[in-house]
TORLUMTI-814624 format. One record per atom (N, C-alpha, C): z, y, x; residue in three letters; chain; residue number from 1; atom name. Coordinates in Angstrom, 3 decimals. Layout:
         Z         Y         X   aa  ch    i  at
         Z         Y         X  Ala   A  NUM  CA
...
//
This chain:
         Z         Y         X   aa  ch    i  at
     0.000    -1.181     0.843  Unk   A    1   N
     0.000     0.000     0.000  Unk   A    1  CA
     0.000     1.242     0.887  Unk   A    1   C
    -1.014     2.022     0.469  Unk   A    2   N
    -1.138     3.440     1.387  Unk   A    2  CA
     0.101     4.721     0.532  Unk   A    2   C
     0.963     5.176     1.954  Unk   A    3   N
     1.397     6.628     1.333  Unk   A    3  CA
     0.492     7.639     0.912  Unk   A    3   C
     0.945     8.289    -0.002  Unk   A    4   N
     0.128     9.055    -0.659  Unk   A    4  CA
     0.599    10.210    -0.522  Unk   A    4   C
     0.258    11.698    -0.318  Unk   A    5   N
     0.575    12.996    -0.233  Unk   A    5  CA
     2.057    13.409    -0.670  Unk   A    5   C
     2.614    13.069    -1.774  Unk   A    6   N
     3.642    13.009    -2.778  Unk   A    6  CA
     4.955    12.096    -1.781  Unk   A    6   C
     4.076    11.061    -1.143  Unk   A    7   N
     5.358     9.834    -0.762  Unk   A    7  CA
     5.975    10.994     0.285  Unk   A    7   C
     4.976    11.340     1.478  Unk   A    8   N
     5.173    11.928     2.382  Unk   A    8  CA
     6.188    13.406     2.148  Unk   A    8   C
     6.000    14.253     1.108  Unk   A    9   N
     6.624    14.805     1.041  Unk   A    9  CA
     8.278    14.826     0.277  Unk   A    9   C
     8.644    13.607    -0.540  Unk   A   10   N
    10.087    13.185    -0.788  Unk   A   10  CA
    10.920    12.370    -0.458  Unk   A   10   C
    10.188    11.627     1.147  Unk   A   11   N
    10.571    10.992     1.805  Unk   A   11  CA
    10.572    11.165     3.705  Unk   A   11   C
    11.495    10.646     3.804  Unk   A   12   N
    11.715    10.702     5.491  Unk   A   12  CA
    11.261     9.687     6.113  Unk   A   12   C
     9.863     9.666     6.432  Unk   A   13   N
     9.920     8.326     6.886  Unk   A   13  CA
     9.061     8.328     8.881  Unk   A   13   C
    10.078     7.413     9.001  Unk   A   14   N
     9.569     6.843    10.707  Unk   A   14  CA
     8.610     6.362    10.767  Unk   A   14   C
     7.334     6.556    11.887  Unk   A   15   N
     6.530     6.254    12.371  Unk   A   15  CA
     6.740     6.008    13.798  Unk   A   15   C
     5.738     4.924    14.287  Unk   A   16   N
     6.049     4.432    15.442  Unk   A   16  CA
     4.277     4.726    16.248  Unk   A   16   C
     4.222     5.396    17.357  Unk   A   17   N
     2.879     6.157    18.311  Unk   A   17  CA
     3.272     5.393    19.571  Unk   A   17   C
     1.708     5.627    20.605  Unk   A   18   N
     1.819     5.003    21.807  Unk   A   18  CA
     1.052     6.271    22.195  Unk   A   18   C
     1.908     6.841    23.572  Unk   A   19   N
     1.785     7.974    24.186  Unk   A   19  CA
     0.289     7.825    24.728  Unk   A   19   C
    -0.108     8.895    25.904  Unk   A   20   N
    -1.551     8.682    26.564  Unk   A   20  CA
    -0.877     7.769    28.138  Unk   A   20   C
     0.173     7.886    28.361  Unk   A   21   N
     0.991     6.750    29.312  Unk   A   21  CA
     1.315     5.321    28.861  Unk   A   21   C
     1.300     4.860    27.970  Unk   A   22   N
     1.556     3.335    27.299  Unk   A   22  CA
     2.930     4.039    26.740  Unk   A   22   C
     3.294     4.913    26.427  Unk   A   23   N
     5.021     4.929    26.290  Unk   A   23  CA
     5.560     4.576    25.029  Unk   A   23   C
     6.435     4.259    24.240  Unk   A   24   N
     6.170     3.779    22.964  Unk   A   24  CA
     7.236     5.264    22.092  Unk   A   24   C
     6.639     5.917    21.344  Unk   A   25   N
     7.599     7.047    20.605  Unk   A   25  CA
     7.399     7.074    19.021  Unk   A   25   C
     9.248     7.167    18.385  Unk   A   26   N
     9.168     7.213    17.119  Unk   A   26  CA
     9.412     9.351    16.773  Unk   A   26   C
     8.960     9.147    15.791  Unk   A   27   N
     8.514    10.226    14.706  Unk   A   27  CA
     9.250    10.210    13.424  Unk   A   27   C
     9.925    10.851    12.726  Unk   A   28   N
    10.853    11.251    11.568  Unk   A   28  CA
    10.418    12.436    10.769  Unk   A   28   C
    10.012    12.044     9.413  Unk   A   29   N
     9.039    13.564     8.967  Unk   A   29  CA
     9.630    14.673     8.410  Unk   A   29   C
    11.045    13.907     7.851  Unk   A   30   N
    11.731    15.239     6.997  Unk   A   30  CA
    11.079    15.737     5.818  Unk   A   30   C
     9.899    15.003     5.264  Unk   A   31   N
     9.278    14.929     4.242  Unk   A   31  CA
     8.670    16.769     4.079  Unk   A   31   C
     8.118    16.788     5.817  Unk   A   32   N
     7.406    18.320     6.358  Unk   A   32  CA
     6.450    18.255     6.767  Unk   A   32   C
     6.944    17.458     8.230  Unk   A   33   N
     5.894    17.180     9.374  Unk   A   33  CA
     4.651    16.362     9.636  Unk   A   33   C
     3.503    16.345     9.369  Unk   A   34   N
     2.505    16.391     9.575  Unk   A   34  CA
     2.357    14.721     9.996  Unk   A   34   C
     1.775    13.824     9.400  Unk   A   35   N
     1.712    12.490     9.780  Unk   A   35  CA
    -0.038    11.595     9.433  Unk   A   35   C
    -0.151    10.908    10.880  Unk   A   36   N
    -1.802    10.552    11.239  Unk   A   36  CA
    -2.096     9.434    10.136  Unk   A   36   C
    -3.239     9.630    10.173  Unk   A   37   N
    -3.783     8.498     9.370  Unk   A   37  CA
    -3.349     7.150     9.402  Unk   A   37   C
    -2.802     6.783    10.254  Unk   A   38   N
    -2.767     5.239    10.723  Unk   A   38  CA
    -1.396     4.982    10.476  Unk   A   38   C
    -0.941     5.918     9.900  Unk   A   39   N
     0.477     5.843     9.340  Unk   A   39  CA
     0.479     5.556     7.895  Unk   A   39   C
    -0.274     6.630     7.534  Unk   A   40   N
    -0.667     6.787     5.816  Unk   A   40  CA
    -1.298     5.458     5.100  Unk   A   40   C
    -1.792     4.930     6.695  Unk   A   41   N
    -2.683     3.255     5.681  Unk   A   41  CA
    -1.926     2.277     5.563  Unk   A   41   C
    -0.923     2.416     6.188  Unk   A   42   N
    -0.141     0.961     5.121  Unk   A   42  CA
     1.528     1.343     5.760  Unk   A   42   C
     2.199     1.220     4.102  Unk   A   43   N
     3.152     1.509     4.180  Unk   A   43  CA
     4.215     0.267     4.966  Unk   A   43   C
     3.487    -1.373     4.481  Unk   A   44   N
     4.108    -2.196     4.426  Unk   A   44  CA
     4.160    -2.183     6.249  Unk   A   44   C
     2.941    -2.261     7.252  Unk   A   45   N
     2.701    -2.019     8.976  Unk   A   45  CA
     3.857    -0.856     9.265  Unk   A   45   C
     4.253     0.222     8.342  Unk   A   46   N
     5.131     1.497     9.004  Unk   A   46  CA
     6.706     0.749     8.713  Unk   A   46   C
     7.104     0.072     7.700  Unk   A   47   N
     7.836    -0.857     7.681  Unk   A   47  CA
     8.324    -1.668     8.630  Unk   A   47   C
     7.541    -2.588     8.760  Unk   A   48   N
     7.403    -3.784     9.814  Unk   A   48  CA
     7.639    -3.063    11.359  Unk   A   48   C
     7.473    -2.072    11.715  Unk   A   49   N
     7.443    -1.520    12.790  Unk   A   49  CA
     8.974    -0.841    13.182  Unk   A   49   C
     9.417    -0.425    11.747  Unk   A   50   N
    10.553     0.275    12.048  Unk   A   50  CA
    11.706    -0.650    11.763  Unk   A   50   C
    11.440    -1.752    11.176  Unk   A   51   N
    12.473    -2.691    11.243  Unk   A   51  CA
    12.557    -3.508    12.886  Unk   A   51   C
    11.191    -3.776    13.133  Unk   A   52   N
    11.559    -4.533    14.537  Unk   A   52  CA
    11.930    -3.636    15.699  Unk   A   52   C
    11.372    -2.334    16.035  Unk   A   53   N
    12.078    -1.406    16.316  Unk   A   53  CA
    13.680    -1.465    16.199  Unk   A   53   C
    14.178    -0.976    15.018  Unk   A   54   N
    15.532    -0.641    14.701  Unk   A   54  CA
    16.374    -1.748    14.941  Unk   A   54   C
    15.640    -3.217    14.390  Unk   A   55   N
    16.348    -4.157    14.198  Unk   A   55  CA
    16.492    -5.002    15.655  Unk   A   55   C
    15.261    -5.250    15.407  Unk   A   56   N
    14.792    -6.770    16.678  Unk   A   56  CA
    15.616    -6.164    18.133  Unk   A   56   C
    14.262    -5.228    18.316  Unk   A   57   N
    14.057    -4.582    19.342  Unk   A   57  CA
    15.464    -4.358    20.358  Unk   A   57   C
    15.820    -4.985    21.293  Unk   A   58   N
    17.228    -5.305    22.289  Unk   A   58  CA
    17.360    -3.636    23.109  Unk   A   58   C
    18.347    -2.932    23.500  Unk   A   59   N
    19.049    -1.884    24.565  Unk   A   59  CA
    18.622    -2.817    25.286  Unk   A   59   C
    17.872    -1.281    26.480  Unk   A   60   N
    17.738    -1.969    27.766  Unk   A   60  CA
    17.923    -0.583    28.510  Unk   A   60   C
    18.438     0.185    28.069  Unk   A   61   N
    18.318     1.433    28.954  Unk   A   61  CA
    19.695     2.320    28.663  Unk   A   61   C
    19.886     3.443    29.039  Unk   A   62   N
    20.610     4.495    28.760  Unk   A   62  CA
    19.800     5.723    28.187  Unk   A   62   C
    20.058     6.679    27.018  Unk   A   63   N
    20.050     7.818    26.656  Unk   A   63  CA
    19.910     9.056    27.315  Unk   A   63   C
    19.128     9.730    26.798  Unk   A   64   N
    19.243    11.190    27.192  Unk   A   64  CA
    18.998    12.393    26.019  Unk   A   64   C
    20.147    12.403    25.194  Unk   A   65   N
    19.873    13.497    24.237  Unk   A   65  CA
    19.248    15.076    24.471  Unk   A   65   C
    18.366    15.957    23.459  Unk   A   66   N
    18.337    16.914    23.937  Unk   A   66  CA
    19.021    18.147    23.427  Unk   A   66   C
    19.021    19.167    23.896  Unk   A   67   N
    19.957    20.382    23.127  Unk   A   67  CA
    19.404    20.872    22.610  Unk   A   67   C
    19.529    21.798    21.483  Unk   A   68   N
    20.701    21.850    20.854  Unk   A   68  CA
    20.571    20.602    19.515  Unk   A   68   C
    19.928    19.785    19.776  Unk   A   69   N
    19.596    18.559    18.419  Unk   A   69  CA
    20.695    17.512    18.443  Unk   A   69   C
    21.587    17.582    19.419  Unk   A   70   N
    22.583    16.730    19.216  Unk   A   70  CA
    23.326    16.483    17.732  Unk   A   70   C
    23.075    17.889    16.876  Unk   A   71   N
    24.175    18.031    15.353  Unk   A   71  CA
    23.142    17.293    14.628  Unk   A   71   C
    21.942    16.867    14.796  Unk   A   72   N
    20.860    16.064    14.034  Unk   A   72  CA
    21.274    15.220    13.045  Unk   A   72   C
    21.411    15.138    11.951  Unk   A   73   N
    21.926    13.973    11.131  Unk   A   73  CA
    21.422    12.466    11.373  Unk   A   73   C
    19.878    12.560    12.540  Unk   A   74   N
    19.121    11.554    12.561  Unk   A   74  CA
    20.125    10.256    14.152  Unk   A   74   C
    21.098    11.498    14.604  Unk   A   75   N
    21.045    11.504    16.261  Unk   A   75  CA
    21.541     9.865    16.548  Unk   A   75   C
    22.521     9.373    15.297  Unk   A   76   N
    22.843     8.074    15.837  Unk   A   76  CA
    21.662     7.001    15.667  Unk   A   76   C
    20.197     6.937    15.299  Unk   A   77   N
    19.280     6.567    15.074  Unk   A   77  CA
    18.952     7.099    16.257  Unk   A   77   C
    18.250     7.795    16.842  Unk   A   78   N
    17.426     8.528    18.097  Unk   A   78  CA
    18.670     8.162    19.156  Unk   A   78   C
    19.518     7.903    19.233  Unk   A   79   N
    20.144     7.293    20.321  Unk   A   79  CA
    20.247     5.633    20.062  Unk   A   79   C
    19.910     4.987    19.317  Unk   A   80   N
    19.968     4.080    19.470  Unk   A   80  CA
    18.629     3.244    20.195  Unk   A   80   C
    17.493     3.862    19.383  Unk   A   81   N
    16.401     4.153    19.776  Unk   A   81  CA
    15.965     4.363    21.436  Unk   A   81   C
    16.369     5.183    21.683  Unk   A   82   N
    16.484     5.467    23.158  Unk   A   82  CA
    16.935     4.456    23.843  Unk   A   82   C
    18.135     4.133    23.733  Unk   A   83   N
    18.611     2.933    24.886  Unk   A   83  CA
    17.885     1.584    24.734  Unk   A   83   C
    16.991     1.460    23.708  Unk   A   84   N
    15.788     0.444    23.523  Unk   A   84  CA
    14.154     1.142    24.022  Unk   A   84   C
    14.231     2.176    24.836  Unk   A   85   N
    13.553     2.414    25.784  Unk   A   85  CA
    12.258     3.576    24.812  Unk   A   85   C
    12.714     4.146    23.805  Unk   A   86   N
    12.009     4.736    23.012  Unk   A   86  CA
    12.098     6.056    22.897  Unk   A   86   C
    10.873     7.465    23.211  Unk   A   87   N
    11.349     8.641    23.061  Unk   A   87  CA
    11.165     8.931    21.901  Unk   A   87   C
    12.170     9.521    21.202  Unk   A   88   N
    12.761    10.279    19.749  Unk   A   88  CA
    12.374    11.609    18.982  Unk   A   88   C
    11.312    11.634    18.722  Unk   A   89   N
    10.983    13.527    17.890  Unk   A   89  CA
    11.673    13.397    16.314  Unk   A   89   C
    11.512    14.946    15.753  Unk   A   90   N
    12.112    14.892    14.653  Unk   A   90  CA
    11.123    16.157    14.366  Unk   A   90   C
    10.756    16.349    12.748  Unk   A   91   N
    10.408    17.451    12.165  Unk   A   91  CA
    10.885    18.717    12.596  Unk   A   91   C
    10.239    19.640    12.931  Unk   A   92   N
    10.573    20.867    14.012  Unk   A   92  CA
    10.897    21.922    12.597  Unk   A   92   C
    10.749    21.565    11.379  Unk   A   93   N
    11.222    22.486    10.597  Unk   A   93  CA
    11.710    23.745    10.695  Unk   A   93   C
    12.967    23.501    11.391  Unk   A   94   N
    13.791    24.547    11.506  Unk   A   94  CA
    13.350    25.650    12.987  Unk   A   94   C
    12.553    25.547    13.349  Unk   A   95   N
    11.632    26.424    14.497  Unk   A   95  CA
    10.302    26.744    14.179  Unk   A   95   C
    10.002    28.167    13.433  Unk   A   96   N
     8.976    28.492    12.726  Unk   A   96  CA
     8.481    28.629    14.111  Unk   A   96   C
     8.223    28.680    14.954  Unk   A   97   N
     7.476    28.648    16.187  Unk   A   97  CA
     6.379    27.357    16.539  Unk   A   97   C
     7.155    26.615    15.790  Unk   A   98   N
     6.781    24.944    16.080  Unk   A   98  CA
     6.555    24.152    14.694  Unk   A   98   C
     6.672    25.108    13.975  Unk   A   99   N
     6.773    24.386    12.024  Unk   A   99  CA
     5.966    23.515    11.973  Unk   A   99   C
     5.187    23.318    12.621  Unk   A  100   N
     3.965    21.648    12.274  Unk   A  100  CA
     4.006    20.533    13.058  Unk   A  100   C
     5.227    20.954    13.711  Unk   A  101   N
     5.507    19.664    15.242  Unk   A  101  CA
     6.232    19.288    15.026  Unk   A  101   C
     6.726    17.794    16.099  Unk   A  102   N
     8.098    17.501    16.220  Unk   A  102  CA
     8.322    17.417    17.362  Unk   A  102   C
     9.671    17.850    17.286  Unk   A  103   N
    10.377    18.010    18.571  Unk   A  103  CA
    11.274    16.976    19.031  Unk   A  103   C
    11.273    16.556    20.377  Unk   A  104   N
    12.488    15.714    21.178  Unk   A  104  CA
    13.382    15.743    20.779  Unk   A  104   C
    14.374    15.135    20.559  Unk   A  105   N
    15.607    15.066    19.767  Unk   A  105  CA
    16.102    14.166    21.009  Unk   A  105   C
    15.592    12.755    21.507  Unk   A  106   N
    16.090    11.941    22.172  Unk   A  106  CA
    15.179    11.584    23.090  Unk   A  106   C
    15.449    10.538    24.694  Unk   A  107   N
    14.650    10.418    25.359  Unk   A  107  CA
    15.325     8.887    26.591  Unk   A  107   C
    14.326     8.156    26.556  Unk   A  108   N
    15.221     6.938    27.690  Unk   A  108  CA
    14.719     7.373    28.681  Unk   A  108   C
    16.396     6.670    29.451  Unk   A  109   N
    15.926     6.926    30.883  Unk   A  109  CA
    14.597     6.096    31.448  Unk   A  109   C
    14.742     5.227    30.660  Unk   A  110   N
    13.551     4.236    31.197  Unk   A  110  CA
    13.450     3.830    30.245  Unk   A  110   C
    11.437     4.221    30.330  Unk   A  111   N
    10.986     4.257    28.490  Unk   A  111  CA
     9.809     2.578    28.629  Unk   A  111   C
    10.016     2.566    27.463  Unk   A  112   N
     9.655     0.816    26.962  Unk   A  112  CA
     8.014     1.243    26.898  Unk   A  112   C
     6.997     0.346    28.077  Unk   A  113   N
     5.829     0.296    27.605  Unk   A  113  CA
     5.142    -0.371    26.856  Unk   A  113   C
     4.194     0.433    26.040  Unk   A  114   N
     3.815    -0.967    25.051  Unk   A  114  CA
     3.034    -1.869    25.460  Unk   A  114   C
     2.639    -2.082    26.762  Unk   A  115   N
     2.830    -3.660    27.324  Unk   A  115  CA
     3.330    -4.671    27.431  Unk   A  115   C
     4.641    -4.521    27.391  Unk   A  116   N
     5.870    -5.026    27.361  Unk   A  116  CA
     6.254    -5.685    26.005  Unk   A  116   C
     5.643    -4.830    25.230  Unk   A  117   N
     5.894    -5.662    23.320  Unk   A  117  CA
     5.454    -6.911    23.093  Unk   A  117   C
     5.726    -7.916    22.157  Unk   A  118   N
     5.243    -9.130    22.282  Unk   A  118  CA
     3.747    -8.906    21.457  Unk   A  118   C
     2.693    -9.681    21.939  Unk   A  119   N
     1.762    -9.932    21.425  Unk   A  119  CA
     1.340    -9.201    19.740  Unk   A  119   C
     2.324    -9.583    18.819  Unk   A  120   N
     2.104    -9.393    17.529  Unk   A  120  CA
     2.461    -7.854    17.030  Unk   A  120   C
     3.008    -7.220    18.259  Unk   A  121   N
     4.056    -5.651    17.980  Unk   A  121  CA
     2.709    -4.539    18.580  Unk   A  121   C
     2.148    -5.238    19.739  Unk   A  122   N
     0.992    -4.674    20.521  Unk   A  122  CA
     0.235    -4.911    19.302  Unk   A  122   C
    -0.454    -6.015    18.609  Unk   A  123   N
    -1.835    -5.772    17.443  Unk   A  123  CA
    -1.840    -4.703    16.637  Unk   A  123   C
    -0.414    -4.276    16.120  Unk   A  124   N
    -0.128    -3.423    15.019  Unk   A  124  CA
     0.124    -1.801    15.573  Unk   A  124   C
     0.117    -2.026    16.819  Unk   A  125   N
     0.227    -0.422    17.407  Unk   A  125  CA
    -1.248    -0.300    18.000  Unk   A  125   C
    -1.891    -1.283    18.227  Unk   A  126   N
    -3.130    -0.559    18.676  Unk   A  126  CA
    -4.054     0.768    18.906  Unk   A  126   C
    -3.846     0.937    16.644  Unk   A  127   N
    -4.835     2.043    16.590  Unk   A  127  CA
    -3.707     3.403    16.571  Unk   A  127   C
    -2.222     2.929    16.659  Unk   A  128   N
    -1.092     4.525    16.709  Unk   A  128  CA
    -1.571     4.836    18.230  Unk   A  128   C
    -2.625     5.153    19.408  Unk   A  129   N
    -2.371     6.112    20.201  Unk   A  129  CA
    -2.559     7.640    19.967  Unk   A  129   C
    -2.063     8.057    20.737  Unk   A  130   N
    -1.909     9.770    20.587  Unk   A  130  CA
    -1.837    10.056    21.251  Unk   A  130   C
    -2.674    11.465    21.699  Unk   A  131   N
    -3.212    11.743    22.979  Unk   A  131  CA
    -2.153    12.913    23.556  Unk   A  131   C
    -1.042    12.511    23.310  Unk   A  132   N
     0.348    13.462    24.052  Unk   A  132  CA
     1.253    12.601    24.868  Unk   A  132   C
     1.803    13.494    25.760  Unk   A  133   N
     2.760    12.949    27.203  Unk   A  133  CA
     4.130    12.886    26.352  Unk   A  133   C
     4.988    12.134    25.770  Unk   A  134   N
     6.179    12.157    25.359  Unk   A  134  CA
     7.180    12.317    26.342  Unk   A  134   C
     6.505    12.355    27.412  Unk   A  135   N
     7.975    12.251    28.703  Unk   A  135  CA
     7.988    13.869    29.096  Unk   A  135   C
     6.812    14.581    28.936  Unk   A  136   N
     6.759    15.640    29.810  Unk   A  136  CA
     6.993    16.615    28.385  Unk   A  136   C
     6.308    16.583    27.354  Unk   A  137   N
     6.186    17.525    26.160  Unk   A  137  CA
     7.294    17.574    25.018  Unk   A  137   C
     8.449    18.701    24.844  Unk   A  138   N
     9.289    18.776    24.292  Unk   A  138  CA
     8.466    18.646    23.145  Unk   A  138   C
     7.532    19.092    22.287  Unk   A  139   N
     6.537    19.706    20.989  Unk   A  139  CA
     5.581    18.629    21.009  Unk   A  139   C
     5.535    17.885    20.048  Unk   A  140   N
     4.032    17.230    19.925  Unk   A  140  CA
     3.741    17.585    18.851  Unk   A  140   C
     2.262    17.615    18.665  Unk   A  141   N
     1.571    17.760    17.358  Unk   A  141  CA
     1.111    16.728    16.647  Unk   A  141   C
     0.339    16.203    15.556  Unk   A  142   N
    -0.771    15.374    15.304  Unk   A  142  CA
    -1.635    16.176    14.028  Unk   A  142   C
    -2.788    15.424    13.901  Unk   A  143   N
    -3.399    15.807    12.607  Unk   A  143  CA
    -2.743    14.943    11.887  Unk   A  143   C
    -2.682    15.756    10.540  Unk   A  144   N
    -2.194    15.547     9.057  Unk   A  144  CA
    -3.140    15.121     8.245  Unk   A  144   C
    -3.025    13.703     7.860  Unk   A  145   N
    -3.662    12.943     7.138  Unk   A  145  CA
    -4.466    13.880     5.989  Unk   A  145   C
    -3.596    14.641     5.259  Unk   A  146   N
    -3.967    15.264     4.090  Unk   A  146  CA
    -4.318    16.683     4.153  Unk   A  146   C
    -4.686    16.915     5.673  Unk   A  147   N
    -4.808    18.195     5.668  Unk   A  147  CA
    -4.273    19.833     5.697  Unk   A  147   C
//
């Protein structure tokens, strides 16, 4: 089942991207921020991703929160995230400077490549690359499915 314009905006939902480095980074929309096509096509793949993520997916690293996003309501999620080798953005909402981005919230010291995923985690991230540095770029952008 595809999200539809409506889902996106009364819901918060995680998406999972592969940097232009292999790096693997989740996304949180705040039912604001701007989310790619390959998100929008199946709700049940954005699912599956954020459960093995959240769930499966083992700590192998240490944290690096950023400032001032520590008061984040998201932060015990984006730190958990992190020490499973994952960098963390969140809807930049609250920075009309940046209103269509998301911003770093969290960051591992040593980030999980998606090489490293098993076989079946790599098929389903294939077509999420995105042509941004998550290690170097506080701000990422994407195009918005709906325009």
């Amino acid at each position: 089942m595809r999200f539809t314009e409506i889902d996106l905006q009364i819901n918060d939902i995680m998406w999972f991207g592969i940097d232009m480095n292999g790096f693997i980074f989740a996304c949180t929309t705040a039912g604001t921020a701007s989310v790619p096509e390959f998100v929008c096509m199946s709700k049940e793949q954005t699912e599956l991703l954020a459960d093995y993520f959240m769930e499966k997916l083992k700590t192998t690293t240490a944290e690096n929160l950023e400032m001032p996003y520590i008061d984040n309501p998201l932060i015990n999620n984006a730190i958990m995230l992190a020490k499973k080798g994952i960098f963390v953005f969140d809807a930049a909402s609250d920075d009309l400077a940046h209103d269509d981005d998301y911003v770093r919230i969290a960051s591992p010291q040593i980030p999980l490549q998606f090489t490293k995923l098993p076989d079946e985690m790599q098929k389903l991230l294939l077509d999420h690359i995105v042509s941004v540095d998550v290690a170097r770029e506080k701000y990422i952008r994407v195009e918005h499915t709906y325009g």
